[in-house]
C-alpha positions in Angstrom: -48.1 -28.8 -141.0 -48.2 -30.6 -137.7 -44.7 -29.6 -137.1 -45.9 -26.4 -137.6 -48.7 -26.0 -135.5 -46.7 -27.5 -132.3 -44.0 -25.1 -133.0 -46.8 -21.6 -133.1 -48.3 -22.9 -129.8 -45.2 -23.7 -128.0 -43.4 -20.1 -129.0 -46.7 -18.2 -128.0 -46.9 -20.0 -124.9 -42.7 -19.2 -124.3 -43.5 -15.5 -124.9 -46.5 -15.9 -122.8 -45.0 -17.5 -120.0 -41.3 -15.7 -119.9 -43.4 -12.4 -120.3 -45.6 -13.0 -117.2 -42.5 -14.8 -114.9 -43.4 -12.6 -111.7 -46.8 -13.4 -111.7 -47.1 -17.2 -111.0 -50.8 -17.0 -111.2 -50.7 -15.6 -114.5 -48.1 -18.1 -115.6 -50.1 -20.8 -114.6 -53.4 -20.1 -116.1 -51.2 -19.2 -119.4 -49.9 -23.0 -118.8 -53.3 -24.4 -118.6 -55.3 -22.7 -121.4 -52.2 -23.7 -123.9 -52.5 -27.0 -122.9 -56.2 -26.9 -123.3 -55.4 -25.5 -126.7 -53.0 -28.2 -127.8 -55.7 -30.9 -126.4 -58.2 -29.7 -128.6 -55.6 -29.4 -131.3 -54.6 -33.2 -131.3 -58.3 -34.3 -130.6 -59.5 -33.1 -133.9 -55.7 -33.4 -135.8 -54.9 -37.0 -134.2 -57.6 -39.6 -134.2 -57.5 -42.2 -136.4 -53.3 -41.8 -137.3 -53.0 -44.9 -135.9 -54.1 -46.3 -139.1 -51.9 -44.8 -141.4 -48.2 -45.0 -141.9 -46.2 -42.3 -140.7 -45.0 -40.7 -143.8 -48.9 -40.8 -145.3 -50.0 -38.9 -142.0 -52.0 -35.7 -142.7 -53.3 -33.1 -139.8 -56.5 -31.4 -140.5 -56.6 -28.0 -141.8 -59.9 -26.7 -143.1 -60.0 -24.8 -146.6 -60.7 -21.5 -146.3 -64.1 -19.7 -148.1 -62.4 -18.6 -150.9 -60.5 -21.6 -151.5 -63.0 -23.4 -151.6 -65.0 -21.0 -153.6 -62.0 -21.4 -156.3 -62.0 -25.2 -156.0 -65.4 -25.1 -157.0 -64.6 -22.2 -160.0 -62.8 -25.4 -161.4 -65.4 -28.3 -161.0 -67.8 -25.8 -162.9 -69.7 -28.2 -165.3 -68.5 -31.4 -164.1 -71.2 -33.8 -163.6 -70.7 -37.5 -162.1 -69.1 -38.7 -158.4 -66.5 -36.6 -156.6 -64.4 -38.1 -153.8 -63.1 -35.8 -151.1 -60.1 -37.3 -149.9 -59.5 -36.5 -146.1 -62.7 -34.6 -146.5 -62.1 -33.1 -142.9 -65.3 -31.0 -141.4 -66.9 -31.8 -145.2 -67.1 -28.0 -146.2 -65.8 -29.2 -149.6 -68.6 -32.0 -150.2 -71.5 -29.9 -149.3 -70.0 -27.1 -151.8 -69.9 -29.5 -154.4 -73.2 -31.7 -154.0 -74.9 -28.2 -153.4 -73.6 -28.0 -157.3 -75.4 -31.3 -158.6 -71.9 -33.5 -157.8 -72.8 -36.8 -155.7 -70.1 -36.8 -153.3 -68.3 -39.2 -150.6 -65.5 -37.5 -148.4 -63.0 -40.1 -146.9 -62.5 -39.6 -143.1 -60.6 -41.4 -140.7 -61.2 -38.6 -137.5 -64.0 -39.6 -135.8 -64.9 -36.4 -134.7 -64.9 -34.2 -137.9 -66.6 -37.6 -139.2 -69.2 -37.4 -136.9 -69.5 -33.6 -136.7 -69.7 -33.4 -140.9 -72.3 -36.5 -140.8 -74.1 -34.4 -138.3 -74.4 -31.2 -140.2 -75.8 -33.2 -143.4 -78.5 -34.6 -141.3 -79.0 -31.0 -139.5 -79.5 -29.2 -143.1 -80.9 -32.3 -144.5 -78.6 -32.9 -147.2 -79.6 -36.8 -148.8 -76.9 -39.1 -148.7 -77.2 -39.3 -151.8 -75.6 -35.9 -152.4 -73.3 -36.3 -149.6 -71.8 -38.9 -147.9 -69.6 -39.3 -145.6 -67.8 -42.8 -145.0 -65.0 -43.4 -142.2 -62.1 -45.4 -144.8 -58.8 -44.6 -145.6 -58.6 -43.6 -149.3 -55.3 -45.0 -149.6 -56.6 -48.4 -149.0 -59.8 -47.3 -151.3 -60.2 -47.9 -155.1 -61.2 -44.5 -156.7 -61.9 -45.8 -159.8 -65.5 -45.1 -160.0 -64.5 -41.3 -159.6 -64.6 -39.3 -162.0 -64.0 -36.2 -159.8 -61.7 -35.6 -157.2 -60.6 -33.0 -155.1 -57.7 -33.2 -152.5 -56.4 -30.7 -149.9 -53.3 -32.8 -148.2 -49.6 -32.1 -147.0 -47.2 -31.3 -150.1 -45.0 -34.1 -148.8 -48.0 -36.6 -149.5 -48.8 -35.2 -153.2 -46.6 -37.0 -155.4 -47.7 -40.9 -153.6 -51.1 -39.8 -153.9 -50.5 -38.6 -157.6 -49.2 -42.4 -158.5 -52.4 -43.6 -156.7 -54.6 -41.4 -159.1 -53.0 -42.3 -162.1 -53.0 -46.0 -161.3 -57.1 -45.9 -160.6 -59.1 -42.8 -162.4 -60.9 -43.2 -165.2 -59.5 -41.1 -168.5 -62.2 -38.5 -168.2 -61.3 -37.6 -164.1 -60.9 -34.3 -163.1 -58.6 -34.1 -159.9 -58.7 -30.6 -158.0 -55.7 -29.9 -155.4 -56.1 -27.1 -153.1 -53.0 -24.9 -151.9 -50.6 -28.0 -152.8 -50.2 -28.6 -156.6 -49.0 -32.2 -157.8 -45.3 -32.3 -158.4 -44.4 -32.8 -162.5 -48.1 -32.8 -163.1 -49.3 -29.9 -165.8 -52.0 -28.3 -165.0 -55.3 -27.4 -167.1 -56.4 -24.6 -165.3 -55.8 -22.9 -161.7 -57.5 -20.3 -159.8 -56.8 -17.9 -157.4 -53.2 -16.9 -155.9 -51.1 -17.7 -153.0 -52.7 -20.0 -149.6 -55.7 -19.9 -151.5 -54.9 -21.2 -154.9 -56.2 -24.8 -156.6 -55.2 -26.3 -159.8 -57.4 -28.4 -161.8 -55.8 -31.2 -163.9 -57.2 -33.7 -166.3 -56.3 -37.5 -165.7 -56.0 -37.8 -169.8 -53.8 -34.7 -170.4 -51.5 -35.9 -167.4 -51.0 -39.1 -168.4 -50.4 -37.9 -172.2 -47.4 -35.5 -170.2 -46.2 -38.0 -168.6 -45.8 -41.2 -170.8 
Protein backbone atom coordinates (compact mmCIF):
# COMPACT_ATOMS: atom_id res chain seq x y z
CA UNK A 1 0.00 0.00 0.00
CA UNK A 2 2.86 2.41 0.51
CA UNK A 3 4.28 1.31 -2.79
CA UNK A 4 1.16 2.25 -3.99
CA UNK A 5 0.52 5.45 -2.71
CA UNK A 6 4.19 6.82 -3.84
CA UNK A 7 3.56 5.44 -7.26
CA UNK A 8 -0.38 7.59 -7.67
CA UNK A 9 1.36 10.76 -6.44
CA UNK A 10 4.48 10.55 -8.53
CA UNK A 11 2.32 9.62 -11.99
CA UNK A 12 -0.23 12.53 -11.14
CA UNK A 13 2.53 14.85 -10.52
CA UNK A 14 4.35 13.40 -14.16
CA UNK A 15 1.17 14.15 -15.96
CA UNK A 16 0.92 17.33 -14.12
CA UNK A 17 4.23 18.53 -14.72
CA UNK A 18 4.88 17.16 -18.49
CA UNK A 19 1.34 18.65 -19.17
CA UNK A 20 2.12 22.21 -18.03
CA UNK A 21 6.14 22.14 -19.49
CA UNK A 22 5.73 25.81 -21.10
CA UNK A 23 4.53 27.31 -18.15
CA UNK A 24 7.38 27.19 -15.48
CA UNK A 25 5.26 28.92 -13.00
CA UNK A 26 2.64 26.38 -13.28
CA UNK A 27 5.23 23.61 -13.11
CA UNK A 28 6.62 24.86 -10.14
CA UNK A 29 3.61 25.39 -7.97
CA UNK A 30 2.48 21.72 -9.33
CA UNK A 31 6.12 20.76 -7.79
CA UNK A 32 5.44 22.23 -4.55
CA UNK A 33 1.86 21.34 -3.71
CA UNK A 34 2.85 17.44 -4.55
CA UNK A 35 5.51 17.67 -2.38
CA UNK A 36 3.38 19.21 0.24
CA UNK A 37 1.11 16.28 -0.44
CA UNK A 38 3.66 13.60 -0.07
CA UNK A 39 4.88 15.47 3.39
CA UNK A 40 1.68 15.20 4.80
CA UNK A 41 1.39 11.66 3.38
CA UNK A 42 4.63 10.32 5.31
CA UNK A 43 3.78 12.47 8.43
CA UNK A 44 0.67 10.59 9.24
CA UNK A 45 1.90 7.10 7.21
CA UNK A 46 5.66 7.13 8.74
CA UNK A 47 6.11 7.86 12.36
CA UNK A 48 6.92 5.40 14.57
CA UNK A 49 8.31 2.66 11.56
CA UNK A 50 11.31 2.93 13.15
CA UNK A 51 10.14 0.55 15.64
CA UNK A 52 9.07 -2.18 13.65
CA UNK A 53 10.84 -4.42 11.24
CA UNK A 54 10.61 -3.85 7.73
CA UNK A 55 8.59 -6.65 6.52
CA UNK A 56 5.85 -5.94 9.69
CA UNK A 57 5.62 -2.25 8.35
CA UNK A 58 2.00 -1.08 7.76
CA UNK A 59 0.95 2.56 6.26
CA UNK A 60 -2.20 3.98 7.56
CA UNK A 61 -5.28 3.78 5.58
CA UNK A 62 -8.54 4.55 7.29
CA UNK A 63 -11.65 2.11 6.90
CA UNK A 64 -14.18 3.49 5.09
CA UNK A 65 -18.07 4.10 6.71
CA UNK A 66 -19.38 1.15 5.42
CA UNK A 67 -16.59 -0.95 6.16
CA UNK A 68 -16.69 -0.19 9.19
CA UNK A 69 -20.34 -0.37 9.42
CA UNK A 70 -19.95 -4.17 8.23
CA UNK A 71 -17.03 -4.83 10.75
CA UNK A 72 -19.46 -3.92 13.27
CA UNK A 73 -22.55 -6.17 11.47
CA UNK A 74 -20.01 -8.92 12.74
CA UNK A 75 -19.18 -8.01 16.34
CA UNK A 76 -23.10 -7.78 16.78
CA UNK A 77 -23.60 -9.42 20.31
CA UNK A 78 -20.12 -9.77 21.39
CA UNK A 79 -19.55 -8.52 24.76
CA UNK A 80 -16.02 -8.34 26.55
CA UNK A 81 -12.47 -6.34 25.37
CA UNK A 82 -11.74 -5.61 21.74
CA UNK A 83 -8.18 -4.75 20.67
CA UNK A 84 -7.77 -2.57 17.56
CA UNK A 85 -4.60 -3.42 16.23
CA UNK A 86 -2.99 -0.36 14.32
CA UNK A 87 -6.13 1.27 15.40
CA UNK A 88 -5.05 4.41 13.14
CA UNK A 89 -7.48 7.70 13.63
CA UNK A 90 -9.61 5.10 16.12
CA UNK A 91 -12.80 5.31 13.93
CA UNK A 92 -13.07 1.51 14.62
CA UNK A 93 -12.84 1.75 18.58
CA UNK A 94 -15.30 4.50 18.95
CA UNK A 95 -17.76 2.27 16.62
CA UNK A 96 -17.30 -0.47 18.79
CA UNK A 97 -17.28 1.00 22.47
CA UNK A 98 -20.29 3.17 21.18
CA UNK A 99 -21.69 -0.68 21.10
CA UNK A 100 -20.94 -1.68 24.82
CA UNK A 101 -17.22 -3.27 23.68
CA UNK A 102 -14.32 -1.78 26.12
CA UNK A 103 -11.77 -1.18 23.64
CA UNK A 104 -7.85 -0.37 23.32
CA UNK A 105 -6.52 0.49 19.77
CA UNK A 106 -2.61 -0.09 19.38
CA UNK A 107 -0.88 2.88 17.81
CA UNK A 108 2.58 3.56 17.17
CA UNK A 109 1.93 7.17 14.96
CA UNK A 110 2.07 9.75 17.21
CA UNK A 111 -0.12 11.83 15.46
CA UNK A 112 -3.28 9.72 14.70
CA UNK A 113 -2.37 8.71 18.49
CA UNK A 114 -2.73 11.98 19.60
CA UNK A 115 -5.42 13.13 17.19
CA UNK A 116 -7.79 9.74 18.13
CA UNK A 117 -6.94 10.46 22.08
CA UNK A 118 -8.05 13.98 21.28
CA UNK A 119 -11.32 13.23 19.79
CA UNK A 120 -12.23 10.77 22.88
CA UNK A 121 -11.67 13.55 25.23
CA UNK A 122 -13.53 16.17 22.75
CA UNK A 123 -16.79 13.78 22.69
CA UNK A 124 -16.08 12.68 26.07
CA UNK A 125 -15.86 9.10 25.54
CA UNK A 126 -14.40 7.30 29.20
CA UNK A 127 -11.36 5.60 28.82
CA UNK A 128 -12.93 3.02 29.95
CA UNK A 129 -14.77 2.50 26.63
CA UNK A 130 -11.92 3.61 24.64
CA UNK A 131 -8.48 3.74 25.01
CA UNK A 132 -5.90 4.44 23.18
CA UNK A 133 -2.26 3.27 24.12
CA UNK A 134 0.97 4.07 21.93
CA UNK A 135 2.55 -0.01 21.91
CA UNK A 136 3.29 -2.19 19.29
CA UNK A 137 0.84 -5.14 19.31
CA UNK A 138 3.36 -7.37 17.98
CA UNK A 139 5.39 -6.94 21.09
CA UNK A 140 1.82 -7.05 23.06
CA UNK A 141 0.17 -10.15 24.67
CA UNK A 142 -3.47 -10.21 23.43
CA UNK A 143 -4.52 -12.75 25.51
CA UNK A 144 -7.00 -10.96 27.59
CA UNK A 145 -8.91 -10.26 24.20
CA UNK A 146 -11.53 -11.73 23.51
CA UNK A 147 -12.28 -9.55 20.48
CA UNK A 148 -10.22 -8.36 17.85
CA UNK A 149 -10.46 -6.52 14.80
CA UNK A 150 -7.50 -5.83 12.35
CA UNK A 151 -7.31 -3.81 9.13
CA UNK A 152 -3.45 -4.37 8.02
CA UNK A 153 -1.44 -5.09 4.70
CA UNK A 154 -2.23 -8.64 3.19
CA UNK A 155 1.39 -9.34 3.20
CA UNK A 156 1.32 -8.96 7.13
CA UNK A 157 -1.95 -11.36 7.63
CA UNK A 158 -0.67 -14.68 7.82
CA UNK A 159 2.36 -13.52 10.84
CA UNK A 160 -0.22 -11.79 12.55
CA UNK A 161 -2.61 -15.01 12.19
CA UNK A 162 0.24 -17.26 14.11
CA UNK A 163 0.36 -14.43 16.70
CA UNK A 164 -3.53 -14.81 17.31
CA UNK A 165 -3.54 -18.33 17.43
CA UNK A 166 -0.53 -18.52 19.78
CA UNK A 167 -2.41 -15.85 22.48
CA UNK A 168 -6.44 -15.64 22.13
CA UNK A 169 -8.57 -17.18 24.29
CA UNK A 170 -10.94 -20.17 22.67
CA UNK A 171 -14.00 -17.89 22.74
CA UNK A 172 -12.12 -14.78 20.57
CA UNK A 173 -13.72 -13.37 17.74
CA UNK A 174 -11.08 -11.78 15.29
CA UNK A 175 -12.59 -9.38 12.53
CA UNK A 176 -10.27 -8.57 9.41
CA UNK A 177 -11.29 -5.80 7.26
CA UNK A 178 -10.59 -5.79 3.32
CA UNK A 179 -7.67 -8.44 3.94
CA UNK A 180 -9.02 -11.98 4.97
CA UNK A 181 -6.38 -14.45 6.82
CA UNK A 182 -4.76 -16.77 4.41
CA UNK A 183 -5.93 -20.75 5.11
CA UNK A 184 -8.19 -19.46 7.86
CA UNK A 185 -12.23 -20.40 7.33
CA UNK A 186 -14.33 -18.04 7.98
CA UNK A 187 -17.63 -17.92 10.19
CA UNK A 188 -19.27 -15.18 8.59
CA UNK A 189 -18.40 -12.16 6.15
CA UNK A 190 -20.13 -9.08 5.17
CA UNK A 191 -20.23 -6.87 2.48
CA UNK A 192 -18.31 -7.22 -1.03
CA UNK A 193 -15.23 -6.00 -2.63
CA UNK A 194 -12.73 -2.87 -0.73
CA UNK A 195 -15.32 -3.03 1.70
CA UNK A 196 -15.67 -6.51 2.82
CA UNK A 197 -14.64 -8.15 6.56
CA UNK A 198 -14.75 -11.58 7.61
CA UNK A 199 -15.36 -12.64 11.06
CA UNK A 200 -13.64 -15.92 12.33
CA UNK A 201 -13.80 -17.75 15.58
CA UNK A 202 -10.43 -18.60 17.31
CA UNK A 203 -12.05 -22.16 18.34
CA UNK A 204 -13.38 -23.11 14.78
CA UNK A 205 -9.88 -22.01 13.36
CA UNK A 206 -7.91 -23.86 15.37
CA UNK A 207 -10.33 -27.02 15.00
CA UNK A 208 -9.47 -26.32 10.82
CA UNK A 209 -6.33 -26.10 11.31
CA UNK A 210 -5.00 -28.90 13.73
Amino acid sequence: MEDSTEFILQNQGSRMVYGSKDNPIVTASTGALLAGLYGMWTMFALPGFSKVPRRLKVPFLPSSKVQTINAMKLLEGRRGQLADVGSGDGRLVFAASSAGLQCTGFEINPMLLAYARGKARWTRVPSSQANFVNKDFWKTDLSNYNNVTVFLAPGVMEVLGDKLLRELPDDACVVACRFPFPHWPHQATQGKGLDQAWAYDISAVRSALD
